[in-house]
LODOSE-683324 format. One record per residue: residue in one letter; chain; z, x, y of N, C-alpha, C, O, CB in turn. Coordinates in pm, whole numbers. Glycine has a CB too. Layout:
BEGIN
SITE  rest  kette  n_Z  n_X  n_Y  ca_Z  ca_X  ca_Y  c_Z  c_X  c_Y  o_Z  o_X  o_Y  cb_Z  cb_X  cb_Y
SITE  A  A  Z  X  Y  Z  X  Y  Z  X  Y  Z  X  Y  Z  X  Y
...
END
This chain:
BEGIN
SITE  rest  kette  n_Z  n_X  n_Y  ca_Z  ca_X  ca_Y  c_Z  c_X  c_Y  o_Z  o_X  o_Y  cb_Z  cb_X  cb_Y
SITE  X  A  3318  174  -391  3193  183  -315  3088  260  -395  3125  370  -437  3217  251  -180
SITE  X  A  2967  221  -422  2837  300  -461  2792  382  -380  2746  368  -267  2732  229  -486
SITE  X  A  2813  506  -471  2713  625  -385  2596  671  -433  2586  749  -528  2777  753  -364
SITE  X  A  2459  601  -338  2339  640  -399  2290  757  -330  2286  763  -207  2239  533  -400
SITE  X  A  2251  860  -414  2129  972  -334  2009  983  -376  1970  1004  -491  2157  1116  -336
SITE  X  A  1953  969  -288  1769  893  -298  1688  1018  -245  1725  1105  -166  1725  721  -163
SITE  X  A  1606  1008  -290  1492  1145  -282  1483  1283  -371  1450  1399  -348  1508  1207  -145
SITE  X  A  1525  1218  -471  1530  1323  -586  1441  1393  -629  1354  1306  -627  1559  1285  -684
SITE  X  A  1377  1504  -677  1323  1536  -760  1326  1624  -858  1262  1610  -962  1265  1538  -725
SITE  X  A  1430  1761  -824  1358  1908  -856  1542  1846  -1021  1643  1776  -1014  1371  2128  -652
SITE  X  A  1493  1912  -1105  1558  1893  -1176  1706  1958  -1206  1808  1901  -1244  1485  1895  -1240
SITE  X  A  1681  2111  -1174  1807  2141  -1159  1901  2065  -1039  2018  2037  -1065  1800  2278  -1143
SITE  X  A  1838  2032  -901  1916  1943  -794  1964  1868  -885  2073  1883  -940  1840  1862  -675
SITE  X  A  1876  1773  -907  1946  1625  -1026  2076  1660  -1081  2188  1625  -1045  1844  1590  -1189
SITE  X  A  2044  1726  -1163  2182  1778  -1260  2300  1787  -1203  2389  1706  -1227  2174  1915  -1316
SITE  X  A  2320  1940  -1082  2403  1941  -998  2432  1822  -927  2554  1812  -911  2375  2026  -931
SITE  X  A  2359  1714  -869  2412  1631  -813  2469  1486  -872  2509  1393  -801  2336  1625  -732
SITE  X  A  2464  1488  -1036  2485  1413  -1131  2633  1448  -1098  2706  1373  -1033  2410  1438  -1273
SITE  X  A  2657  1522  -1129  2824  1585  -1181  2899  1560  -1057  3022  1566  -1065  2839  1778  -1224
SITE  X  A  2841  1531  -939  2926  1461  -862  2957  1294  -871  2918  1221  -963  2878  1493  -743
SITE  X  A  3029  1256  -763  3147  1161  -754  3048  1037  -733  3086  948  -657  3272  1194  -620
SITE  X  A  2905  1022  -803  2761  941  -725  2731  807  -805  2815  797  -895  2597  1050  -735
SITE  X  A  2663  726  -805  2646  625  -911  2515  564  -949  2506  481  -1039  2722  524  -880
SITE  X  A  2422  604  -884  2299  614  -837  2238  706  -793  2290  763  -697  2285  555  -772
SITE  X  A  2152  738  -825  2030  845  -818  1861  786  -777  1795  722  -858  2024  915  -982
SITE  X  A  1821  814  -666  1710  751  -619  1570  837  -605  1569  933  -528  1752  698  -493
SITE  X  A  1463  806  -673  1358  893  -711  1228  751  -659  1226  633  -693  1374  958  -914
SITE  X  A  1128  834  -561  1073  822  -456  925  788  -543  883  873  -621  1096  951  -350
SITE  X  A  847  653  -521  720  649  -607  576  601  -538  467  555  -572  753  549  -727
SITE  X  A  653  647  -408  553  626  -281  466  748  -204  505  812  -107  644  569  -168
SITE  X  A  353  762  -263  304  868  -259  295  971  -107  300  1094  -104  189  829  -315
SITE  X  A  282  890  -8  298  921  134  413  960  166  428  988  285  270  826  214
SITE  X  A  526  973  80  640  1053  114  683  1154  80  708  1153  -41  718  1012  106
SITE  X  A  718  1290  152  731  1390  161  842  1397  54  879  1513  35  740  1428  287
SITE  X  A  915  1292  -30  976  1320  -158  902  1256  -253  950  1183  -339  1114  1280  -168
SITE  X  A  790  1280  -240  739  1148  -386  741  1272  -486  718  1392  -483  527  1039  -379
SITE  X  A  786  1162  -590  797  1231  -744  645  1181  -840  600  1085  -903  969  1154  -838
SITE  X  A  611  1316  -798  437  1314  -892  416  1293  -1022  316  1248  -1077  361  1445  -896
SITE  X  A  569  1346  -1089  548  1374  -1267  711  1334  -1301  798  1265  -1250  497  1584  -1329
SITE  X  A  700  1389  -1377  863  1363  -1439  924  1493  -1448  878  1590  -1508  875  1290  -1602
SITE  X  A  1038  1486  -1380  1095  1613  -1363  1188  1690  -1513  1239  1611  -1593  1195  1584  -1231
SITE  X  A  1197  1784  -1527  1254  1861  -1622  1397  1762  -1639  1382  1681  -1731  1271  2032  -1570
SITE  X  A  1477  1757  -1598  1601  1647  -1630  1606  1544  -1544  1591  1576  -1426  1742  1704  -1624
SITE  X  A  1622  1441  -1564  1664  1280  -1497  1803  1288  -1568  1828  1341  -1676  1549  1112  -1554
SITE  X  A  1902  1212  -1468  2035  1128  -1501  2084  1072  -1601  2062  952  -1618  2046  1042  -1445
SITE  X  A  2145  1129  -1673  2213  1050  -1830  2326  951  -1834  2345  872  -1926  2280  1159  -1929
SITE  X  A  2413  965  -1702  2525  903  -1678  2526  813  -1571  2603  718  -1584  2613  985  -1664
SITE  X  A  2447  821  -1449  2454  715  -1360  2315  666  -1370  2235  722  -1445  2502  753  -1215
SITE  X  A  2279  549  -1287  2157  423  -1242  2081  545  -1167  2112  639  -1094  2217  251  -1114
SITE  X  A  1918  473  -1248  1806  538  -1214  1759  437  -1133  1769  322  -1176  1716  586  -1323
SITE  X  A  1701  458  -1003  1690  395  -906  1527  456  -863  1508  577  -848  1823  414  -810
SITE  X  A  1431  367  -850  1286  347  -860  1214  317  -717  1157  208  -702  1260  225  -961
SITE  X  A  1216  403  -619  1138  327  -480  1004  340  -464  927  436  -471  1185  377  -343
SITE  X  A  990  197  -437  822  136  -439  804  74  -318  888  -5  -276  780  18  -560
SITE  X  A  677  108  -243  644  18  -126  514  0  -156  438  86  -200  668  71  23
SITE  X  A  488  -117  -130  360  -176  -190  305  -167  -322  188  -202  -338  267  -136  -127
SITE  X  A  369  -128  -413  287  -123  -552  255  -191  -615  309  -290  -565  315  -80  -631
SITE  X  A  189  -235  -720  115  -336  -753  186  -326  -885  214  -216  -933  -45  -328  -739
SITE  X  A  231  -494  -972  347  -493  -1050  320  -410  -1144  421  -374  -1204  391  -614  -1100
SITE  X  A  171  -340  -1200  154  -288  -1366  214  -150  -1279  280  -84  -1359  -48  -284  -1474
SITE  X  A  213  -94  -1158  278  62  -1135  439  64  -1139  513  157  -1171  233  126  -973
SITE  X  A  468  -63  -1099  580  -45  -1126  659  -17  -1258  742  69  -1287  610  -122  -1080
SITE  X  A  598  -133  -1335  628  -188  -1468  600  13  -1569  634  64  -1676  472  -367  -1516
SITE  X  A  541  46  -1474  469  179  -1562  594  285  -1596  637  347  -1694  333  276  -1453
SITE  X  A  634  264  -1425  732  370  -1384  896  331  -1475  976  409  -1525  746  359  -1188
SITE  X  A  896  213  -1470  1038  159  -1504  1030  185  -1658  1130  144  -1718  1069  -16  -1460
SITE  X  A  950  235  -1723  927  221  -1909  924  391  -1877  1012  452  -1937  734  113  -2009
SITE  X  A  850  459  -1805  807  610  -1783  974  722  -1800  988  821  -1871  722  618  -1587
SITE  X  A  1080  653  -1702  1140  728  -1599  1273  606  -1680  1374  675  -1689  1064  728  -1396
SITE  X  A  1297  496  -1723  1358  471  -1749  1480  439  -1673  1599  471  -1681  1343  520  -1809
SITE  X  A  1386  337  -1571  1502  266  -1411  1599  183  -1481  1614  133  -1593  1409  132  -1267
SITE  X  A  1651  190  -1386  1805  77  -1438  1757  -55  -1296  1775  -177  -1287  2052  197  -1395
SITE  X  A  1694  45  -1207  1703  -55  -1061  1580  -14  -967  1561  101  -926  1862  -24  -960
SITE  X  A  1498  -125  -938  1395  -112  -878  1412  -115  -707  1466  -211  -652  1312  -212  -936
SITE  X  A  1356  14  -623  1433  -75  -466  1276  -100  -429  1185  -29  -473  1558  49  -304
SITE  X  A  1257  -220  -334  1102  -225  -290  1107  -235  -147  1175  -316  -84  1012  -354  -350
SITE  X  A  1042  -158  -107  1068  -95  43  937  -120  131  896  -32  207  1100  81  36
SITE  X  A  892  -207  121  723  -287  169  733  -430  218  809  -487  296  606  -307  25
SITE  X  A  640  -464  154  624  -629  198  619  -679  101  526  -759  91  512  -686  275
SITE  X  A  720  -660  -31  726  -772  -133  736  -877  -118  835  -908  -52  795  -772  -202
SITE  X  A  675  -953  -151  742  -1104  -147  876  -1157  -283  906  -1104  -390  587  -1217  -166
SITE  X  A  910  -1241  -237  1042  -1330  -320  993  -1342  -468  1060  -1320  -569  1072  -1513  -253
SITE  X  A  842  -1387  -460  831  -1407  -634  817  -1270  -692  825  -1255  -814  687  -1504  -692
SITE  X  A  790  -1148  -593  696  -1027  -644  867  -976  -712  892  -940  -828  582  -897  -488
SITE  X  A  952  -987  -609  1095  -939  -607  1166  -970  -779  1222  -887  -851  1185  -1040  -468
SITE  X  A  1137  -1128  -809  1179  -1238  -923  1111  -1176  -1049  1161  -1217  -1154  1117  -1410  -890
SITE  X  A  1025  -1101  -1061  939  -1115  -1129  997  -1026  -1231  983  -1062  -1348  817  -1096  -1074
SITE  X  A  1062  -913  -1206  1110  -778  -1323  1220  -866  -1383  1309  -910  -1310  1185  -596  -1246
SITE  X  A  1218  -888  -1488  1315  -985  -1525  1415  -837  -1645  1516  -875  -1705  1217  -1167  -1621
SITE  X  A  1386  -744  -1656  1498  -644  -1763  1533  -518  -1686  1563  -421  -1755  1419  -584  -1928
SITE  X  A  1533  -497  -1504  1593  -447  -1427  1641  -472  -1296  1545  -508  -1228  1552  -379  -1430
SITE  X  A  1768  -470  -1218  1827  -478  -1142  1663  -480  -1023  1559  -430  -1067  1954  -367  -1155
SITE  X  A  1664  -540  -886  1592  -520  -778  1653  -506  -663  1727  -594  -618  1514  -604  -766
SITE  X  A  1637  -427  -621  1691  -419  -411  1558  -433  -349  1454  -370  -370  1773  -225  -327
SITE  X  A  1586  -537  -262  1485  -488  -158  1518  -513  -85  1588  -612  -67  1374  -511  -144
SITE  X  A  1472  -407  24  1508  -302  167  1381  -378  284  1262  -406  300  1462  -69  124
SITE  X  A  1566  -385  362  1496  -397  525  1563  -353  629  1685  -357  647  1469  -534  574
SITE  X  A  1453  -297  723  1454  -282  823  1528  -313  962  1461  -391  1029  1385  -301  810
SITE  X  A  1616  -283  1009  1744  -383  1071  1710  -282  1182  1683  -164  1161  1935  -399  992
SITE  X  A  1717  -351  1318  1746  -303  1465  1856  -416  1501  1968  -385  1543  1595  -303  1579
SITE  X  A  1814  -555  1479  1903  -669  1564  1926  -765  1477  1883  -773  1362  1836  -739  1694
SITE  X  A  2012  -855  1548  2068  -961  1451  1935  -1006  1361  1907  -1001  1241  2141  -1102  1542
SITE  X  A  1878  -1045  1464  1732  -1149  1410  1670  -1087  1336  1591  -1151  1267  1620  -1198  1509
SITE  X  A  1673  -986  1323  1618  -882  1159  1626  -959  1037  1551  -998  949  1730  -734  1113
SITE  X  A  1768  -964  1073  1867  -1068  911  1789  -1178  884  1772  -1199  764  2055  -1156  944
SITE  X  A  1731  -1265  970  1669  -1361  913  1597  -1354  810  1587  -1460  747  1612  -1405  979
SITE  X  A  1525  -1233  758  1414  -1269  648  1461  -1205  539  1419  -1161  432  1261  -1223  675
SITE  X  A  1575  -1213  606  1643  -1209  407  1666  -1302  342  1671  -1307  219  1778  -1156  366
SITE  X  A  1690  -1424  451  1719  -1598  391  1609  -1574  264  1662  -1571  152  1656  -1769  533
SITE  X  A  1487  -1561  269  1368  -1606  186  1399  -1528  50  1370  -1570  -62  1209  -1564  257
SITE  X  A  1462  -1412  76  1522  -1323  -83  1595  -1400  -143  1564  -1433  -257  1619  -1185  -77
SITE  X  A  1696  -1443  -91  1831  -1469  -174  1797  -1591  -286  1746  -1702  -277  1967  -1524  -59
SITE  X  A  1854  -1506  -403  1851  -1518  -545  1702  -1456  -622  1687  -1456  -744  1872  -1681  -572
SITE  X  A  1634  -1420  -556  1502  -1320  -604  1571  -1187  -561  1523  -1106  -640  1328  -1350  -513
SITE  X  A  1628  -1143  -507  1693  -1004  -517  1832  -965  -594  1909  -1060  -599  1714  -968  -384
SITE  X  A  1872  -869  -643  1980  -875  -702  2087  -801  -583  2206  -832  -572  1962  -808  -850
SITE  X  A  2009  -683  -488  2103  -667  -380  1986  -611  -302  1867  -599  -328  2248  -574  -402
SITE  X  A  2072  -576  -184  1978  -555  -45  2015  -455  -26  2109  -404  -87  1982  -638  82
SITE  X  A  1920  -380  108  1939  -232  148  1916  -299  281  1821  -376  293  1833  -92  86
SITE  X  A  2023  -264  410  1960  -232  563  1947  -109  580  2044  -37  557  2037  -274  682
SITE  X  A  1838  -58  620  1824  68  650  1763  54  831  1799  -40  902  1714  143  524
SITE  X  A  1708  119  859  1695  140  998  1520  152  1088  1444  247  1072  1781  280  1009
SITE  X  A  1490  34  1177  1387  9  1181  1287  65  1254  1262  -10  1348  1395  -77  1191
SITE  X  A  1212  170  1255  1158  262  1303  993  286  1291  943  175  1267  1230  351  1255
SITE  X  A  902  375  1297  772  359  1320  767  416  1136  679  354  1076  692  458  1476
SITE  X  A  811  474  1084  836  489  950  851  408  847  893  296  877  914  538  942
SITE  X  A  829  429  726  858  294  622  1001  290  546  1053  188  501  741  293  492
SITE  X  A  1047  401  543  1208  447  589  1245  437  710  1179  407  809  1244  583  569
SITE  X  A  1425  480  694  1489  506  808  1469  593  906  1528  586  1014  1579  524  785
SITE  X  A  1380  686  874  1350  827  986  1481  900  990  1482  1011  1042  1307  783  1166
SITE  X  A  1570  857  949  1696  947  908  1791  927  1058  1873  1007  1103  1643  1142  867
SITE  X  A  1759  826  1103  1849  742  1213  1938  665  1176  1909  606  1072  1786  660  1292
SITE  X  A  2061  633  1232  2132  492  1271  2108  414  1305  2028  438  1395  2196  474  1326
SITE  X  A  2133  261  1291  2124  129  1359  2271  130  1373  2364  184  1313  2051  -5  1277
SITE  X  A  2260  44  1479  2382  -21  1515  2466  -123  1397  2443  -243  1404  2340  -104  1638
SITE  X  A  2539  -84  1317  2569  -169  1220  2646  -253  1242  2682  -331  1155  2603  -125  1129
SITE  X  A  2704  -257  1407  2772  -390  1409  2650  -529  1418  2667  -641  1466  2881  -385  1555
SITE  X  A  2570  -492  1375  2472  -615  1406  2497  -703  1265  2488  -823  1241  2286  -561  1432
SITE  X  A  2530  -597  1193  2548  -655  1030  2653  -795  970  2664  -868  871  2613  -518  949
SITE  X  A  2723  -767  1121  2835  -879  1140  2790  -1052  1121  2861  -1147  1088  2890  -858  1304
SITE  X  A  2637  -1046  1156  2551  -1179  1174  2491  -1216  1031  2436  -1324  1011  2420  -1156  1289
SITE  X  A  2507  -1101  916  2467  -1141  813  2577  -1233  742  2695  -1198  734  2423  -1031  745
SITE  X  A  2527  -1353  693  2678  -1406  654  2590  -1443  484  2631  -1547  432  2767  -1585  784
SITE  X  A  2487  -1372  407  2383  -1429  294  2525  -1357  195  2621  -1285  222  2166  -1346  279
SITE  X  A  2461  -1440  41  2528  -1370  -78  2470  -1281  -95  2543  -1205  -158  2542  -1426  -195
SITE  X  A  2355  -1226  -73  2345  -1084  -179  2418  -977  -154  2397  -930  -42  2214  -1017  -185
SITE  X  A  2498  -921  -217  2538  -791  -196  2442  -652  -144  2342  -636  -215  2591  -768  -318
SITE  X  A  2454  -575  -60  2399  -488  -2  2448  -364  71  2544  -360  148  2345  -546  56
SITE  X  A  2367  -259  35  2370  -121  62  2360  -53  207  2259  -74  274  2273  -75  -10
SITE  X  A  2430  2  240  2418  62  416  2330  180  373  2360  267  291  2597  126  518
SITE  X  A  2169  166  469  2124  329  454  2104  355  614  2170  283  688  1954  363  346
SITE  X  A  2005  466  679  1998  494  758  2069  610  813  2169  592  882  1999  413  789
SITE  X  A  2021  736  787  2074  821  900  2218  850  844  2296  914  915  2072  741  1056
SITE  X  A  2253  811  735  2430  868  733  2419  1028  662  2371  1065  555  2558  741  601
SITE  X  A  2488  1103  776  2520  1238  706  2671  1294  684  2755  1216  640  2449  1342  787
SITE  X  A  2696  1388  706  2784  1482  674  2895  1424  773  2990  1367  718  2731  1638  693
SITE  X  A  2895  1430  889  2965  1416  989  3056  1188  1018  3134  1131  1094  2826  1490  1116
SITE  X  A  2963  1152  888  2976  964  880  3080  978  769  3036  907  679  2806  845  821
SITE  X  A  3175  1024  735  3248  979  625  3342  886  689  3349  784  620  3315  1092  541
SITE  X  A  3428  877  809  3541  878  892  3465  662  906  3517  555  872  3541  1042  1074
SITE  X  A  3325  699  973  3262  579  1027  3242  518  901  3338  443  885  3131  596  1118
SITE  X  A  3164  512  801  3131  475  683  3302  410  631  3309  302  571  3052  617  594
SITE  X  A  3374  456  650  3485  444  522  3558  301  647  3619  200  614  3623  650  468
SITE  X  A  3526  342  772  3573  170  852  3493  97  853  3535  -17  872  3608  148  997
SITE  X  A  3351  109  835  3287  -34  845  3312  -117  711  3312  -97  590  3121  -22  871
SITE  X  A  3338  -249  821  3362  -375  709  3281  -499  663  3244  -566  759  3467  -438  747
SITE  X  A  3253  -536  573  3164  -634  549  3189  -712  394  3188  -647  289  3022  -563  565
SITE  X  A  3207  -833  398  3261  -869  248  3124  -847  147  3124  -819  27  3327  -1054  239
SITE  X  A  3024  -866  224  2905  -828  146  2860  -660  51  2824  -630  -63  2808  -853  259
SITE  X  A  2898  -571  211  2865  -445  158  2937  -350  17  3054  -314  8  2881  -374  274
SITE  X  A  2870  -337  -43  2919  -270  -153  2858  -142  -184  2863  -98  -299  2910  -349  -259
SITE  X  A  2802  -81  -92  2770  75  -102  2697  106  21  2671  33  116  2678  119  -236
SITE  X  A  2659  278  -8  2538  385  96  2474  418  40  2502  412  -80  2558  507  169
SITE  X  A  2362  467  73  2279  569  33  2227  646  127  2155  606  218  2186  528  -35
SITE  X  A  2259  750  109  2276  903  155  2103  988  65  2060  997  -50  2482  981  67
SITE  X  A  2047  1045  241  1947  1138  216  1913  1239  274  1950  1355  254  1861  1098  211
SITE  X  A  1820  1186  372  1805  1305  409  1912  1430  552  1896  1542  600  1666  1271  437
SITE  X  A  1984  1349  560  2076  1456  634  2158  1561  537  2227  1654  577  2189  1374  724
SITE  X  A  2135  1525  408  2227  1624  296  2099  1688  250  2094  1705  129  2334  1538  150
SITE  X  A  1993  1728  322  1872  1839  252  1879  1958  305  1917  1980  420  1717  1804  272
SITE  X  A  1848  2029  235  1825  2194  283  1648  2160  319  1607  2202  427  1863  2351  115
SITE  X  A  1556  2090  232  1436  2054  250  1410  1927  175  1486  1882  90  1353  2157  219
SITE  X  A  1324  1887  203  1295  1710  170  1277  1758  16  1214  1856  -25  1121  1605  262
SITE  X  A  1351  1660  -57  1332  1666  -162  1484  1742  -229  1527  1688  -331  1194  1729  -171
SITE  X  A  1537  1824  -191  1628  1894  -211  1780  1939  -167  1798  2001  -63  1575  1950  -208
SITE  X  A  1873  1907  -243  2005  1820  -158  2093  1931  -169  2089  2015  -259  2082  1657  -234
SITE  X  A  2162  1929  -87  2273  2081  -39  2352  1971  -107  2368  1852  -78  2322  2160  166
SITE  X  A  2406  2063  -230  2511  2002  -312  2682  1998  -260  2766  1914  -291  2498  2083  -444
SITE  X  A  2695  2100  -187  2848  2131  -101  2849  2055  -30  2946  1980  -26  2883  2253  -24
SITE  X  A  2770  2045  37  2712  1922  163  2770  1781  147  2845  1721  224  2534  1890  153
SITE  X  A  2719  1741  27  2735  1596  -42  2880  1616  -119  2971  1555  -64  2593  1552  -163
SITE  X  A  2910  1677  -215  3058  1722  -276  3151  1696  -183  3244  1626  -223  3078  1874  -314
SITE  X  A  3153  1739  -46  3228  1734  74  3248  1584  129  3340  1508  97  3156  1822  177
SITE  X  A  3176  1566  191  3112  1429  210  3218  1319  113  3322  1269  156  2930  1435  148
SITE  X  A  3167  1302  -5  3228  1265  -86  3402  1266  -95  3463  1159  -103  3167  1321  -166
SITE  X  A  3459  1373  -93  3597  1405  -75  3635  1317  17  3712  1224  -5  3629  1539  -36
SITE  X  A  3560  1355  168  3602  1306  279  3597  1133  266  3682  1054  306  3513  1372  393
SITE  X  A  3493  1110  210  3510  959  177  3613  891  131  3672  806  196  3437  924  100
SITE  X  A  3646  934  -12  3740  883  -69  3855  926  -74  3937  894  -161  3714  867  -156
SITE  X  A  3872  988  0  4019  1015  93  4063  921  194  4180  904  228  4013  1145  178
SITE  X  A  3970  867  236  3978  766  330  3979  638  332  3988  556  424  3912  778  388
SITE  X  A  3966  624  181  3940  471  121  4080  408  99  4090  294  55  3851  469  -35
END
Protein backbone atom coordinates (compact mmCIF):
# COMPACT_ATOMS: atom_id res chain seq x y z
CA UNK A 1 0.00 0.00 0.00
CA UNK A 2 1.26 3.75 -0.71
CA UNK A 3 1.64 6.02 2.00
CA UNK A 4 1.29 9.59 0.91
CA UNK A 5 1.67 12.71 3.36
CA UNK A 6 0.51 15.81 1.72
CA UNK A 7 0.94 19.28 3.08
CA UNK A 8 4.45 19.55 3.47
CA UNK A 9 6.55 22.23 3.93
CA UNK A 10 8.91 23.18 6.83
CA UNK A 11 12.06 21.26 6.00
CA UNK A 12 13.22 19.78 8.97
CA UNK A 13 9.30 18.05 9.12
CA UNK A 14 10.23 16.69 5.54
CA UNK A 15 13.29 15.01 6.62
CA UNK A 16 11.85 13.49 9.78
CA UNK A 17 8.99 12.33 7.91
CA UNK A 18 11.15 10.91 4.96
CA UNK A 19 12.76 8.32 7.29
CA UNK A 20 9.52 6.92 7.86
CA UNK A 21 7.70 3.81 6.42
CA UNK A 22 6.03 6.67 3.46
CA UNK A 23 6.34 6.69 -0.37
CA UNK A 24 5.12 9.90 -1.24
CA UNK A 25 5.44 13.21 -0.03
CA UNK A 26 2.80 15.89 -1.01
CA UNK A 27 3.68 19.69 -1.27
CA UNK A 28 0.67 22.11 -1.71
CA UNK A 29 0.87 24.83 -4.91
CA UNK A 30 -2.44 26.31 -4.28
CA UNK A 31 -2.06 29.48 -2.90
CA UNK A 32 -5.45 29.71 -0.84
CA UNK A 33 -4.26 26.95 1.28
CA UNK A 34 -3.26 27.25 4.63
CA UNK A 35 -0.27 24.71 3.48
CA UNK A 36 0.80 26.37 0.34
CA UNK A 37 4.47 26.12 -0.25
CA UNK A 38 5.62 29.79 -1.26
CA UNK A 39 9.43 28.97 -1.96
CA UNK A 40 11.40 25.98 -1.78
CA UNK A 41 12.02 24.65 1.40
CA UNK A 42 15.56 24.03 2.95
CA UNK A 43 15.31 20.04 2.16
CA UNK A 44 12.78 18.18 -0.24
CA UNK A 45 12.76 14.17 -0.40
CA UNK A 46 15.72 12.24 -1.87
CA UNK A 47 14.22 8.81 -1.53
CA UNK A 48 10.49 8.81 -2.05
CA UNK A 49 7.86 10.59 -4.99
CA UNK A 50 7.54 14.29 -4.98
CA UNK A 51 4.02 14.86 -5.30
CA UNK A 52 2.82 18.50 -6.78
CA UNK A 53 -0.93 19.80 -5.84
CA UNK A 54 -2.50 22.11 -8.29
CA UNK A 55 -6.07 23.36 -8.57
CA UNK A 56 -6.64 25.37 -11.38
CA UNK A 57 -3.24 26.25 -12.64
CA UNK A 58 -2.49 27.14 -15.83
CA UNK A 59 -0.05 24.44 -17.67
CA UNK A 60 3.34 26.97 -17.82
CA UNK A 61 2.76 27.00 -13.48
CA UNK A 62 2.72 23.79 -13.42
CA UNK A 63 5.35 22.87 -15.91
CA UNK A 64 7.39 25.62 -13.65
CA UNK A 65 6.88 23.80 -10.46
CA UNK A 66 7.61 20.20 -11.82
CA UNK A 67 11.37 21.48 -13.30
CA UNK A 68 11.55 23.93 -9.82
CA UNK A 69 10.81 21.20 -7.01
CA UNK A 70 11.51 18.28 -9.15
CA UNK A 71 7.85 16.21 -9.07
CA UNK A 72 7.80 12.72 -9.86
CA UNK A 73 3.71 13.21 -9.75
CA UNK A 74 1.37 15.90 -10.44
CA UNK A 75 -2.18 15.65 -8.30
CA UNK A 76 -4.85 18.24 -9.90
CA UNK A 77 -7.42 18.99 -7.52
CA UNK A 78 -9.81 21.56 -9.72
CA UNK A 79 -11.54 21.31 -12.83
CA UNK A 80 -8.93 19.89 -15.10
CA UNK A 81 -10.06 18.59 -17.95
CA UNK A 82 -8.92 15.00 -19.67
CA UNK A 83 -6.66 16.73 -22.28
CA UNK A 84 -5.30 19.31 -19.49
CA UNK A 85 -4.72 15.86 -17.34
CA UNK A 86 -2.88 14.07 -20.94
CA UNK A 87 -0.86 16.75 -21.48
CA UNK A 88 2.45 16.31 -18.86
CA UNK A 89 3.79 13.68 -20.83
CA UNK A 90 7.54 13.14 -18.33
CA UNK A 91 5.37 12.91 -14.95
CA UNK A 92 3.00 10.60 -13.32
CA UNK A 93 -0.83 12.64 -12.91
CA UNK A 94 -3.63 12.05 -10.23
CA UNK A 95 -6.50 13.73 -10.42
CA UNK A 96 -8.71 14.14 -7.40
CA UNK A 97 -12.35 13.91 -6.78
CA UNK A 98 -14.69 14.69 -4.71
CA UNK A 99 -16.92 11.61 -3.64
CA UNK A 100 -20.20 11.85 -1.32
CA UNK A 101 -22.29 9.11 -3.57
CA UNK A 102 -22.14 6.56 -6.02
CA UNK A 103 -22.98 9.07 -8.84
CA UNK A 104 -19.83 11.07 -7.94
CA UNK A 105 -17.92 8.11 -9.78
CA UNK A 106 -19.37 8.96 -12.90
CA UNK A 107 -16.96 11.69 -14.00
CA UNK A 108 -14.20 9.75 -13.77
CA UNK A 109 -15.45 7.70 -16.93
CA UNK A 110 -14.12 10.98 -18.93
CA UNK A 111 -10.36 10.51 -17.14
CA UNK A 112 -9.65 7.11 -17.81
CA UNK A 113 -6.42 6.77 -19.70
CA UNK A 114 -5.62 10.73 -19.33
CA UNK A 115 -4.92 10.02 -15.67
CA UNK A 116 -2.32 7.78 -14.43
CA UNK A 117 -4.28 7.32 -10.94
CA UNK A 118 -7.07 8.87 -8.99
CA UNK A 119 -7.64 10.33 -5.54
CA UNK A 120 -11.39 10.12 -3.77
CA UNK A 121 -11.23 12.42 -1.27
CA UNK A 122 -14.31 13.87 0.38
CA UNK A 123 -16.92 16.30 -0.94
CA UNK A 124 -17.39 19.31 1.01
CA UNK A 125 -17.73 23.27 0.71
CA UNK A 126 -13.77 23.14 0.50
CA UNK A 127 -11.50 22.27 -2.46
CA UNK A 128 -10.10 19.51 -0.19
CA UNK A 129 -11.47 17.07 2.10
CA UNK A 130 -12.04 19.46 5.14
CA UNK A 131 -10.37 16.63 6.92
CA UNK A 132 -13.72 14.47 6.90
CA UNK A 133 -14.80 10.96 5.88
CA UNK A 134 -17.01 9.78 3.11
CA UNK A 135 -18.64 6.84 3.27
CA UNK A 136 -16.25 4.59 1.37
CA UNK A 137 -18.53 1.91 0.89
CA UNK A 138 -19.81 3.96 -1.98
CA UNK A 139 -16.43 3.13 -3.64
CA UNK A 140 -17.88 -0.34 -4.21
CA UNK A 141 -19.76 1.29 -7.52
CA UNK A 142 -16.44 2.23 -8.95
CA UNK A 143 -15.71 -0.66 -11.21
CA UNK A 144 -12.95 2.05 -13.82
CA UNK A 145 -9.12 0.90 -14.39
CA UNK A 146 -7.37 3.61 -12.92
CA UNK A 147 -5.80 2.80 -9.89
CA UNK A 148 -6.59 5.14 -6.93
CA UNK A 149 -5.81 6.66 -3.61
CA UNK A 150 -8.26 6.83 -0.43
CA UNK A 151 -8.00 10.51 1.09
CA UNK A 152 -10.31 12.25 3.37
CA UNK A 153 -10.23 12.65 6.99
CA UNK A 154 -8.01 9.47 7.81
CA UNK A 155 -6.21 9.90 11.15
CA UNK A 156 -4.60 8.26 13.93
CA UNK A 157 -7.46 6.32 15.22
CA UNK A 158 -8.20 4.66 10.94
CA UNK A 159 -5.41 2.18 10.86
CA UNK A 160 -7.82 -0.94 12.01
CA UNK A 161 -10.60 0.65 9.14
CA UNK A 162 -8.06 1.54 6.42
CA UNK A 163 -6.20 -1.88 6.59
CA UNK A 164 -10.14 -3.66 5.88
CA UNK A 165 -11.27 -1.68 3.21
CA UNK A 166 -11.24 -3.55 -0.03
CA UNK A 167 -11.07 -2.57 -3.52
CA UNK A 168 -9.09 -4.28 -6.47
CA UNK A 169 -8.52 -0.79 -7.66
CA UNK A 170 -7.21 0.91 -4.45
CA UNK A 171 -3.63 1.01 -4.06
CA UNK A 172 -2.97 3.59 -1.37
CA UNK A 173 -3.92 6.83 1.39
CA UNK A 174 -3.01 9.89 1.90
CA UNK A 175 -2.84 11.06 5.25
CA UNK A 176 -2.97 14.96 6.49
CA UNK A 177 -4.28 16.85 8.28
CA UNK A 178 -5.36 14.82 11.34
CA UNK A 179 -1.42 13.99 11.86
CA UNK A 180 -0.70 18.07 12.41
CA UNK A 181 0.33 19.73 15.43
CA UNK A 182 -0.49 22.90 12.88
CA UNK A 183 -1.29 23.04 9.17
CA UNK A 184 1.62 22.57 7.54
CA UNK A 185 3.38 20.56 10.21
CA UNK A 186 3.15 16.77 10.97
CA UNK A 187 3.46 15.15 14.53
CA UNK A 188 5.99 12.65 13.47
CA UNK A 189 5.06 9.92 16.49
CA UNK A 190 1.66 10.46 15.36
CA UNK A 191 2.29 9.14 11.80
CA UNK A 192 5.38 6.55 12.92
CA UNK A 193 2.49 4.98 14.99
CA UNK A 194 -0.09 5.01 12.58
CA UNK A 195 2.14 3.37 10.32
CA UNK A 196 3.10 0.39 12.71
CA UNK A 197 -0.49 -0.02 13.34
CA UNK A 198 -1.04 -0.34 9.66
CA UNK A 199 1.25 -2.74 8.71
CA UNK A 200 0.69 -4.92 11.38
CA UNK A 201 -2.49 -5.39 10.10
CA UNK A 202 -1.79 -6.04 6.59
Amino acid sequence: MIIKVCGMRDGRNIREAEQLAIHWMGFIFWPKSSRFVASVPDYLPRHISRVGVFVDASQEDVARHIEDYRLDIVQLHGHESPSFCASFRHVKVMKAFNIATAGDLLQTRAYEGSADYFLFDTKGKAVGGNGEKFDWSVLSAYNGQTPFLLSGGIGPDDAARVSAFRHPQCIGIDLNSRFETVPGLKDIKRLNTFIHQLNSNE
